[in-house]
Structure formats: C-alpha cells, structure tokens
N, C-alpha and C positions, 0 to 999 in steps of 0.2 A: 231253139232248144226249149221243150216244154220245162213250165214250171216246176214242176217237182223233180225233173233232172238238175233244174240249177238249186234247188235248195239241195240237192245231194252232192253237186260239185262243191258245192258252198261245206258242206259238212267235211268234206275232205280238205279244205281249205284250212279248216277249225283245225282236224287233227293231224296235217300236217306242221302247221304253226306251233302246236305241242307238243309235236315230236324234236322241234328246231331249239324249241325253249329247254326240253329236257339235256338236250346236248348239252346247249349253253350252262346250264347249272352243274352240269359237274367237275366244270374244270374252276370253280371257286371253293377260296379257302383251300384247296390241296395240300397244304401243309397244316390244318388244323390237328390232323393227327400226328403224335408224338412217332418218330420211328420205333418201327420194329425190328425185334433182332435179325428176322429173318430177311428185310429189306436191308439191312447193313449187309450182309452176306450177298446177296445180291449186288447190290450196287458196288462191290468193292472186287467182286468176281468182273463186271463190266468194266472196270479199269483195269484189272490185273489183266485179262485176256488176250487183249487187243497191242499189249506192250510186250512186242515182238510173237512172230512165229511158234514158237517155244511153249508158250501162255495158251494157245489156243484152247485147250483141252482143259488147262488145269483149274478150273470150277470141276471138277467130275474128284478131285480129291477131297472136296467137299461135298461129295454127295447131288451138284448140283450141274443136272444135263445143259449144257454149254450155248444154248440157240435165246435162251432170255440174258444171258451173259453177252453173248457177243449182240446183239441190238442196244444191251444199255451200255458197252462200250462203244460201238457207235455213235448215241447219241450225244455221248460224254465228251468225245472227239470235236462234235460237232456244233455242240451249243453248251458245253461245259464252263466256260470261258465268262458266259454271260449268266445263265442259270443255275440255282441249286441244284447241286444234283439228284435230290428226293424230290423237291417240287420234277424237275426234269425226268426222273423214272416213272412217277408218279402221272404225268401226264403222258407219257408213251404208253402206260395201262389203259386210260382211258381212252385213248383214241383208238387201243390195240379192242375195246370194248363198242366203240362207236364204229367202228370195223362191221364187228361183228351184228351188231343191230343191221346196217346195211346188208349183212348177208342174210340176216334173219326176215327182213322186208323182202329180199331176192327169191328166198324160199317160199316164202308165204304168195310170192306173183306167182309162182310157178307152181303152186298147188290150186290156187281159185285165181284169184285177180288183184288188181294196186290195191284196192279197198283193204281186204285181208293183210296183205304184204304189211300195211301200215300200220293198222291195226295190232298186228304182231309185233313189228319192232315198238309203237308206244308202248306195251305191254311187257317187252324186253328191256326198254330203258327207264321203266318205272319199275319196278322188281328194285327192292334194298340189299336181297342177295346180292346181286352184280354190281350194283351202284354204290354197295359201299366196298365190297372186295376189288373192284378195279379201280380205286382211289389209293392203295397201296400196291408196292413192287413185288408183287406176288408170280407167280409163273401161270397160275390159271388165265389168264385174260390171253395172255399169248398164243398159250397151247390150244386155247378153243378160237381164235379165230383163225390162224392156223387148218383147223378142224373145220370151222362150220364152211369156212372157200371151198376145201374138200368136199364138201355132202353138197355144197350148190353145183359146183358143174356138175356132178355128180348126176343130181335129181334134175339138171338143166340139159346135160344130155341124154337120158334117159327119156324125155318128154321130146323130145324133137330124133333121136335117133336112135329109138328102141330099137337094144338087141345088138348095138353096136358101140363102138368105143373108138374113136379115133387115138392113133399115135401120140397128138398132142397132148388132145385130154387127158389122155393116159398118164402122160407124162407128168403133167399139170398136179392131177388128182395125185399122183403118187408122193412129187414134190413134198405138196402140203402136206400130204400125212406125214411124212419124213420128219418134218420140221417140227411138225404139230407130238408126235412121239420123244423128239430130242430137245422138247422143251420141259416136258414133262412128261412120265411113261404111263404116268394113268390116264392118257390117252387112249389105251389100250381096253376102255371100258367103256368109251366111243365109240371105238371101232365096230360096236355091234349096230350100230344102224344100218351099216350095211347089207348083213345075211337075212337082218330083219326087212328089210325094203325088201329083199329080193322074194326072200319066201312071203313075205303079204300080198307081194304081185303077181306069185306063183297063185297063190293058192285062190286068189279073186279074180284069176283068169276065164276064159268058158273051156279052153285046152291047156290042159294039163300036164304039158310035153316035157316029160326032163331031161330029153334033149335042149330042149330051149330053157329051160333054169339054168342048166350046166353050161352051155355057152354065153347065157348072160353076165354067170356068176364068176368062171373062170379068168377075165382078165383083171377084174378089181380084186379079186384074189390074190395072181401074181402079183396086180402092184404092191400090195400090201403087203407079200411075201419079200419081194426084192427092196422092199422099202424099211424091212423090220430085220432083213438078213443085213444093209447095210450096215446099220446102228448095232451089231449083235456087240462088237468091241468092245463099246461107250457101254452098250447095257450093261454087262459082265463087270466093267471093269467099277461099277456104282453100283450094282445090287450085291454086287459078294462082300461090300460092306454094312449089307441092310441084312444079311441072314437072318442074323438075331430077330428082326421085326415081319417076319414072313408069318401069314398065319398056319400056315400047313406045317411050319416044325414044330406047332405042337396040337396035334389033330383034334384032342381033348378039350381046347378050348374054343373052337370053332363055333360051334352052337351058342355057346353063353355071347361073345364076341359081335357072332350077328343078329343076337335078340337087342343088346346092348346097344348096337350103332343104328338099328333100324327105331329103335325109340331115339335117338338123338335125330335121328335123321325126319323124323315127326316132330320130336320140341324144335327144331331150329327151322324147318320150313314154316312153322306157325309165327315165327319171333320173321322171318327174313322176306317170305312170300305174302305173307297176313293171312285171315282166316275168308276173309270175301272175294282172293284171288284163287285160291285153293276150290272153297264151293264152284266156282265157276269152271275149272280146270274140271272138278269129279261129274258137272252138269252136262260139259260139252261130251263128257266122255261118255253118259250117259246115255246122251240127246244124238249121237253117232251110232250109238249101236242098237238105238232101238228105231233110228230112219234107215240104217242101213249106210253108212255114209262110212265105207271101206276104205276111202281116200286117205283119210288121215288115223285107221288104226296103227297103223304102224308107228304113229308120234306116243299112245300112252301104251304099245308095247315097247316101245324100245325105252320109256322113261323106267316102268318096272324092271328090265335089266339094269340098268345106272344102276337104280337104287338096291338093288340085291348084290350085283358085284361090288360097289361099294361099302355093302354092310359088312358083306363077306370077307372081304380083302383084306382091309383098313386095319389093324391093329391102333396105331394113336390117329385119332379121328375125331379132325376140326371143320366147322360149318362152310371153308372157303372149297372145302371138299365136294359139297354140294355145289358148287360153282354152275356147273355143267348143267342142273337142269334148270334152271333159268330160261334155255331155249325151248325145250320140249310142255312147259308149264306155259308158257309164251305162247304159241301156237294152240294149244288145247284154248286157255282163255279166249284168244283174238277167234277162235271158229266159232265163239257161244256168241259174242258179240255178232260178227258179222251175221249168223245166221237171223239177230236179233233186228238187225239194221235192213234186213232184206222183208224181217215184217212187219216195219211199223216204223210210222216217219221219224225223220232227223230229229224234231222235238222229243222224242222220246230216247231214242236210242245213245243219241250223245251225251244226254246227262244221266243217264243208265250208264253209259261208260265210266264218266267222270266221277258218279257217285262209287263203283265199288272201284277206283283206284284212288279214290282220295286218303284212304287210310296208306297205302303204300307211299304216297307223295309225302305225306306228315312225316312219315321214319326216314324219307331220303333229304327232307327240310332240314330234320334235326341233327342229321347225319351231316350236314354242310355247316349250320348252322353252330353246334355244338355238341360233336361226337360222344362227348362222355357221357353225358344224359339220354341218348338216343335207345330206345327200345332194342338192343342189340340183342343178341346169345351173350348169356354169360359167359360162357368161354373165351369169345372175343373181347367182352372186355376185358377179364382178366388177362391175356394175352398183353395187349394191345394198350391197356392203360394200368393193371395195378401189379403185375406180376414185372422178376425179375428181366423177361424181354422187351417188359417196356420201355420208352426212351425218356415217358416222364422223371421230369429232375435235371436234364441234360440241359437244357436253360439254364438252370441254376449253379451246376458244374461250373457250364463254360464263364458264367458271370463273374465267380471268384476268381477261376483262373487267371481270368483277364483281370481283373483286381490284383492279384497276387501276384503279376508277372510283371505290372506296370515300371516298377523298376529295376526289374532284375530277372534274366534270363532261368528259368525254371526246367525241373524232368519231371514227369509226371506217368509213372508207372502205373499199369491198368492189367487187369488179367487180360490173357491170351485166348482171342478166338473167339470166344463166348459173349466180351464185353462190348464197351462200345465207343472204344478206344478210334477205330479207324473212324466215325460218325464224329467223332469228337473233333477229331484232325479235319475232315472237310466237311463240317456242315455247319460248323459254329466258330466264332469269333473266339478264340483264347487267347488271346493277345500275344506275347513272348514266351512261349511254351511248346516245349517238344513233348508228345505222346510215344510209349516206348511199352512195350504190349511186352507181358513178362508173365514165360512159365512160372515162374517163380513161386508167383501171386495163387497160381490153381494150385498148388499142393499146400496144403496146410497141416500135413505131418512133420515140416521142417523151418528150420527158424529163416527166419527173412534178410536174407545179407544182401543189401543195395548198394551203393559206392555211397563212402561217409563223406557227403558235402551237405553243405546248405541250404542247397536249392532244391531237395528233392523232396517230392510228394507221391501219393498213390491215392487210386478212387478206385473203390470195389463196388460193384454191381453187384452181382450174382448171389456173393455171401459179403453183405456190407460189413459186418460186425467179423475183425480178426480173432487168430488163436491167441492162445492168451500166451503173453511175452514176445509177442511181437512189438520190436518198438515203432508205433505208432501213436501218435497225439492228434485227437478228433480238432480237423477245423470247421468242417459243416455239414452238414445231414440236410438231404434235398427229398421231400417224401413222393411217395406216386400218389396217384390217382384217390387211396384210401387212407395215407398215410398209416397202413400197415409194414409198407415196404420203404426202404428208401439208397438211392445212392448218395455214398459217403467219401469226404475228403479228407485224408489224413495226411500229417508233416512228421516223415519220415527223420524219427531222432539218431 
C-alpha cells in the first residue's frame, strides 16, 4: 500500500475512534437531568401497558401512540429490577439514537463510500440537537430510527435493484414505517423523502418514462397506504382529542403561526446545530449545485419540506421538534467534508473537521457535564429545569419525606396526572410513605376535605401556593432551577 493510502487509512482510524468515543460520552451522567413531566408520562405508560392484555392500548388515553410505551414496558420487565427506571428509559433513547447514527453511516455508504458514511454519523453524533434530546424519554429518538432503517433498505435496494421491490423488503420497509408512525405521527412529515427520492431520480434521469416513475413509485406507496390504513384506529382515536390543536380549524391563523415557528425554527437550529455546522450545511449545498452533484439534492430538498411542514402544522412548538433534521444537516455537512478530504491531505482536512465541530462538542461536554448552564433554547430550559414540568425540588421532596416518615407511616396527596406523584413513588427514596394522586388537589374552586388523621400531607407542583382556606400549614418550599418556581410540602390540618 502506498504511502498516502496508509496515511488515509490512518485518518479513518482517527475518525472512527471519535466516532466510538462519542458513543461512549452519552451514556454518562444520564440522570444529571432532573425528569420531565413528559418522561413521567412516558415511563408510567411503559409500566401500565404491558400489565395484562387490556393495557395494551391505553397510553393512547393519554394522547400517547403506544410502540415507545410498550419498548419502555419491556425494558422495565427486563431490567427494572436492577435499574432506575429514567436512567433505564433514558439509555434506551440513546442507543434507540446510536441506532440510528449507524443507519445514518449505512446511508451515507450507500450514497458515496465508508469515508462519507463515517463522516456523516460523527457529524450526527456531534449535533447537541440529538445528543441532548436523546438523553431524555422523549418519543423522537424512537420514531426516527424506526424511520431512518426504513429510508436505508429503502435507498439500499433502490441501488442494487432499481425499479424493483422485493416481497421482503417490502414488508420490511413497510414494518418500520408502521412502528416509526405509531410511535409518533409526525412521522408523517418524513414520509416525504420518499416522493422526493423518487421525483429527483425521475427528473435526473436521461428517460423520462412515467411509466417507470409509476411503477417505481407505486409499491412504497401501497406500503405506506396499508401501513397508515393499519393505524387509521390508534390515529382517530388520539387526534379527536387534539381537535382543538389542528392548525386548519382556524385558517386565519396559519400565516402568523408559520412566520412564528419558522423564526423559532432559526433561533433553535443556531443554539442546537451551532453557526459553523450550519455554514457548512448551506456551503455543501452550494458547492452541489453549482458542480452539479444531483446525487444528494434530494437531502436539502427534503430538509426544506421538514422545515415547512413543521412550521405549518405545529401549533405548540418545542425544539425536540426539530429532532428529525439532525440527519439531513448530517449528510449536507459530512458531503462538504468529504469532498474537502478528497482535495487535500489528511493534515489538513481532519483538523478542518475537528475545528468546525469543536464548538458543537463544548455544548454536548456541558450538556453531560452540567445541563443547566449548557447553551440550550430557552424553552428547554424553561421546560426542563425552571418551569412547573420540571422535576427540580424532587430530591428535596423525597428527602423530607423520608425524614418525616422515619417514624410513622404517612399519606402524602399530590395532584392528579399533571404532577409527579407517580416519579415520586418510583424514582426516589420516601421512606414510609404512600403517594395517592388526588382530583381533588386540581380543582381549586372547592374546599379540600382529606381524611382527618395525622399523618397526612400534600405537595403541589403545578400551583404550589393553595386557595386560601384551605387547611394547609407550609413545611418546606424546594425551589427550581431560578428559584422563581418551587414545589411545596404542606401538613394537612
């Protein structure tokens, strides 16, 4: 082997090792973030599910499509015993993410070669979009790797058996979308890679047969039809409690809504992707259309769809929303790179890599290191660390509890649903204490009548501070993140 082939094997050597390390770094600290409400919901749907037949479905009463329910019932089955169950949800995101990077190296071989492939997943697992969104029990990490297996056999038989579709694959491809839509249905704004692949192959062909579009396009069609006619049920029976949040029942606001999300959708890609992945993303995109390099328009055509159907749709719209292009940002980057590395040696091009991802590395350091200070969207934090669905204070909850129960068996009434009553019960130490989740607590038009014993307490979340005459006497105030908010423990008189 000539020399400059081994300093090139050598150079793969370097970014594969980086790729191995990034892995490594995300499954530390995984419980440095406080839970979220929407991880409680989750992980409590994962245990309900799975306990009997009956359960199967009923996360969808909760608004929540059932296929990340039943995997975090699974794994609660299976290693619940020995592990937290949030660090344990928590690392089934990430490897549901580390999944997915391997599909995103699969895709990228099968667009150019390993180089690229590689290239693209360091660029996918360096991204603080994903890297920190897949460190909580969210449903996007699922739904998209789910998705991206889908798009690989997809673009893997397409390249070895254009024009054809085997039974299997068929089957295969259809599976995953199945799952990938019943984990969550804004999957359905993925789904456009496909007409988009087909018509950018159409149209970059030298024959322009539409016979041969139509026979191409027709059976991933069908799967996509018998795969979305399966779920019609599940959909129905979880969006006709979402009416109210459709944008089209109020047409009038559509416009303002998607001016609205398309700016959020610019502040948060500059806070999550950084501004030196981005330049690099709009260069490759550049540097393609002006060599002519038709191979990968399809990647920043189908990202502009994302980002339109998501501005458009979205009525409440949070940056984990953006989830999804992580991959198509990934591949634009790793094409500028590699085409960089094919002109000019490994001294140069590797620390040209390493320099415009070092700023992404810093916000995914700090993100393990110390999430609260980490260059986040503010909305995340607020989410996440100072608002009422934060979990910060929940340490401090459970610490009295268990103080307070040390000699005598206690009830400890929490609002219903909302709070974080069940997180309480299995995620922390309360010593001698029963958790007892109470309508009661949510309505604050009426006076509070609990069973007159002793031993009872209550901890409000949501609204810490009661109506007034309620007998309650404060015994401790646990503040969030700014100490604007805080949850509170009262000894019910």
């Amino acid at each position: 082997m000539s020399s400059p082939a081994k300093f090139q094997e050598k150079g793969l050597y370097l970014l594969i090792f980086v790729m191995f390390l990034l892995i490594f770094v995300r499954f530390i600290n995984l419980n440095k973030i406080p839970i979220f409400i929407d991880e409680q919901a989750h992980l409590r749907m994962g245990e309900v599910s799975l306990n009997g037949f009956g359960n199967l479905f009923s996360s969808l009463s909760y608004r929540i499509f059932p296929v990340v329910p039943w995997i975090l019932g699974i794994s609660q089955i299976l290693f619940g015993n020995v592990v937290n169950y949030l660090v344990l949800g928590r690392a089934f995101m990430v490897i549901a993410d580390i999944l997915s990077a391997l599909f995103v190296y699969m895709i990228g071989k099968e667009i150019f070669d390993r180089k690229y492939g590689i290239l693209a997943a360091i660029v996918y697992l360096s991204l603080p979009l994903n890297f920190f969104h897949s460190r909580l029990v969210l449903l996007e990490p699922i739904t998209f790797m789910f998705f991206i297996g889908a798009l690989y056999f997809f673009i893997k038989n397409r390249s070895k058996n254009y024009g054809k579709l085997p039974l299997a694959q068929s089957g295969l491809i259809g599976s995953f979308l199945a799952l990938s839509f019943l984990s969550k249905p804004t999957a359905l704004v993925l789904f456009t890679a496909f007409p988009i692949i087909f018509i950018n192959s159409w149209v970059n062909t030298k024959t322009k047969s539409i016979a041969q579009i139509a026979k191409d396009l027709l059976p991933i069609l069908l799967i996509v039809c018998v795969g979305l006619a399966i779920t019609i049920p599940v959909t129905f029976s979880v969006w006709s409690k979402f009416s109210d949040l459709l944008v089209w029942n109020n047409p009038a606001s559509i416009l303002p809504i998607f001016k609205k999300n398309l700016w959020l959708t610019w502040w948060w890609l500059k806070a999550y992707i950084t501004m030196p992945i981005i330049a690099l993303s709009l260069l490759a995109t550049i540097f393609s259309l002006l060599s002519k390099m038709w191979r990968i328009s399809w990647i920043y055509l189908w990202f502009g769809a994302i980002v339109i159907l998501n501005s458009l749709l979205a009525i409440f719209f949070f940056p984990r929303h953006l989830y999804f292009l992580a991959f198509p940002i990934s591949l634009l980057t790793a094409y500028i790179l590699y085409e960089l590395s094919k002109r000019t040696s490994q001294f140069i091009w590797i620390p040209f890599i390493f320099f415009f991802l070092v700023i992404a590395w810093k916000v995914d350091f700090q993100i393990v290191a110390n999430p609260q200070i980490a260059p986040i969207a503010l909305e995340d934090k607020q989410q996440f660390f100072e608002d009422w669905t934060s979990g910060v204070g929940l340490d401090g909850v459970s610490s009295q509890l268990q103080k307070i129960s040390r000699d005598k068996k206690i009830l400890v009434f929490t609002e219903a649903d909302e709070s974080f009553g069940w997180a309480l019960t299995h995620l922390y130490n309360i010593g001698n204490t029963t958790i007892i989740e109470s309508e009661m607590l949510n309505d604050r038009r009426s006076m509070l009548n609990l069973p007159k014993k002793d031993n009872i307490y209550v901890v409000l979340n949501r609204e810490p501070d009661p109506p007034q005459g309620w007998p309650l006497e404060l015994v401790g105030a646990y503040p969030k993140h700014t100490e604007r908010r805080y949850i509170k423990i009262y000894k019910y008189q």
